[in-house]
C-alpha positions as MATLAB code, in Angstrom:
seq = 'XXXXXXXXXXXXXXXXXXXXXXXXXXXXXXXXXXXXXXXXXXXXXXXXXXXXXXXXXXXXXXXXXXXX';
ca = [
      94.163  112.728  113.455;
      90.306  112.579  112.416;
      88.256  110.269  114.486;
      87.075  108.330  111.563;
      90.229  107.443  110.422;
      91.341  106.511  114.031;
      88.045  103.898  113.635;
      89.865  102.628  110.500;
      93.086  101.722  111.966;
      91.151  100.596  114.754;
      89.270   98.314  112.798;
      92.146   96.784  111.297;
      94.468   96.206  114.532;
      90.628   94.554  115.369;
      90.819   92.088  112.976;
      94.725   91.498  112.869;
      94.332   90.590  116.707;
      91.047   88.509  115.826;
      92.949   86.257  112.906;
      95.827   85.970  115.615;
      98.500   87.241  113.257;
     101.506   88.726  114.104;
     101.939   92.456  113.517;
     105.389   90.655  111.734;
     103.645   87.979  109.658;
     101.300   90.900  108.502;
     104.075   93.487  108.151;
     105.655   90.992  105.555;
     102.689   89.951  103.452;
     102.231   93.304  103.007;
     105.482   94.413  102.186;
     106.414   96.890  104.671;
     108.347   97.016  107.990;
     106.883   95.310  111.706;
     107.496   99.016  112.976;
     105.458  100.793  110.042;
     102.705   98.257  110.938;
     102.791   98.942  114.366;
     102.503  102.658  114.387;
      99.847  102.614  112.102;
      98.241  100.363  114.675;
      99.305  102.483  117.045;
      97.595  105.345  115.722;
     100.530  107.563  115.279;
     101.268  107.224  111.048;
      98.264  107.605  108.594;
      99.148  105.101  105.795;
      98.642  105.532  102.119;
      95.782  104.284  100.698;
      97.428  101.993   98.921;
      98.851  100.290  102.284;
      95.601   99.889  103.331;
      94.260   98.077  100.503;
      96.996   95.738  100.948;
      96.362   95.045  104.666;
      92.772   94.806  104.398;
      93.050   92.430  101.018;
      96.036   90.390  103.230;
      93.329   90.276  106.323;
      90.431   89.405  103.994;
      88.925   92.034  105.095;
      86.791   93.546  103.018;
      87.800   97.497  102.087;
      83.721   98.825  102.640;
      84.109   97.153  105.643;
      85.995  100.007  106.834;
      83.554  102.195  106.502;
      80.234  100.965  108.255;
];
C-alpha cells in the first residue's frame, strides 16, 4: 500500500476516534459493514473513492482535508 494513502485512512480512523463514534455507528451511516470499516481502518482494504466520500461527508470531515 502507498504511504500516502496509508496517511488517508489514517486520518480518518483519526477523526472517527476523535468524534468518539463507533466503527458500527459509522459503518451504518455509511452503508457498509462494521468489518469493511474496520479493515479499511486497519489498513488492510483500499476503499473506493466513493466510500471515502461518504465517510469523510458522515465525519464532517472535509475531503481536501485528506490531503494536507
Amino acid at each position: 500500500m502507498e504511504r500516502e494513502t496509508e496517511k488517508i485512512l489514517e486520518k480518518i480512523r483519526k477523526k472517527r476516534q476523535e468524534k468518539k463514534i463507533s466503527l458500527l455507528n459509522l459503518a451504518n451511516e455509511v452503508g457498509i459493514s462494521h468489518s469493511h470499516l474496520y479493515y479499511i481502518e486497519s489498513k488492510r482494504i483500499v476503499p473506493s473513492v466513493d466510500v471515502i466520500v461518504k465517510i469523510t461527508k458522515a465525519l464532517d470531515l472535509p475531503l481536501k482535508n485528506l490531503f494536507d
